[in-house]
C-alpha positions in Angstrom: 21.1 7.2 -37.1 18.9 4.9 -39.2 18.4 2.8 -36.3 17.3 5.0 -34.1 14.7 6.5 -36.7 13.2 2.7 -37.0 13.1 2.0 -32.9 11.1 5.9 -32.5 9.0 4.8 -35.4 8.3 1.3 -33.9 7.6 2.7 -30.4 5.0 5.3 -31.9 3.3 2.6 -33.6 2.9 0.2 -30.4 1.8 3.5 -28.0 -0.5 4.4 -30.2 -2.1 0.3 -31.0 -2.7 0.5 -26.9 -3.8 3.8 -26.4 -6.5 2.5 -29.3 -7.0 -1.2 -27.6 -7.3 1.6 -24.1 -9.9 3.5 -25.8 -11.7 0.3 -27.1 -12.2 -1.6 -23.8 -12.8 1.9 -21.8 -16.0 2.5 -23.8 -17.5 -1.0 -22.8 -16.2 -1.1 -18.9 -17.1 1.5 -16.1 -16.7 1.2 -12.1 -19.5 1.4 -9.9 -19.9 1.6 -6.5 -20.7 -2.2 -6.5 -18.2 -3.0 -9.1 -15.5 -0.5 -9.0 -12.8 -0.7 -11.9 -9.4 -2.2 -11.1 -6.9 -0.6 -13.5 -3.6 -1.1 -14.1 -0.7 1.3 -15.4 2.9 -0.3 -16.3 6.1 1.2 -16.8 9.0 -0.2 -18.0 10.4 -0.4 -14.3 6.9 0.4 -12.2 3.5 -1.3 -12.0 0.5 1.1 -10.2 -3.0 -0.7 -9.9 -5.7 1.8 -8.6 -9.9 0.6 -7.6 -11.5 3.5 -9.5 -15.3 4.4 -8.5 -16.3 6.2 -12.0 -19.4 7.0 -10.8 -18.2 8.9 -7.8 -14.7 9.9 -9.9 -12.7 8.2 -7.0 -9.6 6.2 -6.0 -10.5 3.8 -3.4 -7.9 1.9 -3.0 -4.4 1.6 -5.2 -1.3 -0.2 -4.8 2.1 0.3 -6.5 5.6 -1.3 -7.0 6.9 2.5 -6.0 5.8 1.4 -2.5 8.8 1.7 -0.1 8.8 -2.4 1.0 8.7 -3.3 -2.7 11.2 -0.6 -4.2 14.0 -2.1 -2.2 12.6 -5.7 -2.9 15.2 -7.4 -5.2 12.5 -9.5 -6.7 12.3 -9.7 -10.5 9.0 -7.6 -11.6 7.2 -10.6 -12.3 7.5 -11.5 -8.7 7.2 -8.0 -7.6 3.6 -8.0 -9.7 2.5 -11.0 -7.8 3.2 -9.0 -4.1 1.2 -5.6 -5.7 -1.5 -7.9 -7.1 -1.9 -9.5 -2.9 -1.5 -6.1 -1.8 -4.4 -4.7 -3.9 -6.8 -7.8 -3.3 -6.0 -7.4 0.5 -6.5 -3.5 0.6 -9.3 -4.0 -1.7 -11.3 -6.6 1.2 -10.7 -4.3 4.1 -12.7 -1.4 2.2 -15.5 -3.8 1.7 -14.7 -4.3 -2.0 -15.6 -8.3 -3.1 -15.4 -7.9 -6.7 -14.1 -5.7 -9.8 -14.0 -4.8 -13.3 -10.3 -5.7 -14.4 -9.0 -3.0 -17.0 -5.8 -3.9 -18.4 -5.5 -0.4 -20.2 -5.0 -1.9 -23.5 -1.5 -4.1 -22.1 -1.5 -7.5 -23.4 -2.9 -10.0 -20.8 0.7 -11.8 -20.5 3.3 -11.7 -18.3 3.4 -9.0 -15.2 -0.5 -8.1 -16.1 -1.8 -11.7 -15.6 0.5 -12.2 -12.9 -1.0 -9.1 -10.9 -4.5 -10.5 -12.0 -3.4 -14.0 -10.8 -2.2 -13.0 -7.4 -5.6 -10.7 -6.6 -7.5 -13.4 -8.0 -5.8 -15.7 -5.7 -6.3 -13.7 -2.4 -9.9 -13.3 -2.6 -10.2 -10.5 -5.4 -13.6 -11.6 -7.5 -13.4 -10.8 -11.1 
């Protein structure tokens, strides 16, 4: 019982250290209509990366692992990532997007977050 006290307590403590980082890096980044804001939401299974337009309050153009090509995908989620991240740079160019605020939403810049960033980077995605 002691352990599972200790894991709660632990899990609290890293939600709330990213919801601060989130609130921290939200205050100094915004999407506009020439830079919208490429933001990225992880799961422990999922990744969903939306274009937000702040200005307007929209969704231009998003991307997720939940996708029906990539749930069946037996890829690793790193890999997986890397497909959402050309998937998001692709949809991104054919609504006239060039380049984008990247918001990591307070997730550290390692692992399935930089490979995303990597692989829209890669495909023509300026940031």
């Amino acid at each position: 019982m002691a352990i599972g006290l200790r894991h709660n307590k632990h899990s609290a403590k890293k939600t709330a250290s990213r919801l601060r980082r989130q609130i921290r890096v939200r205050k100094k980044i915004n999407g506009t209509p020439d830079r919208p804001r490429l933001v990225v939401t992880k799961s422990s299974k999922h990744l969903f990366v939306q274009v937000i337009d702040d200005v307007a309050g929209k969704t231009l153009v998003s991307a997720s692992t939940m996708e029906a090509d990539l749930r069946g995908a037996s890829d690793n989620k790193t890999d997986k990532a890397k497909t959402v991240g050309g998937l998001i740079a692709d949809r991104a160019k054919a609504a006239g997007i060039e380049a984008v605020v990247f918001d990591r939403a307070g997730n550290k810049y390692h692992g399935r977050i930089a490979a995303l960033a990597d692989a829209a980077r890669e495909n023509g995605l300026g940031f």
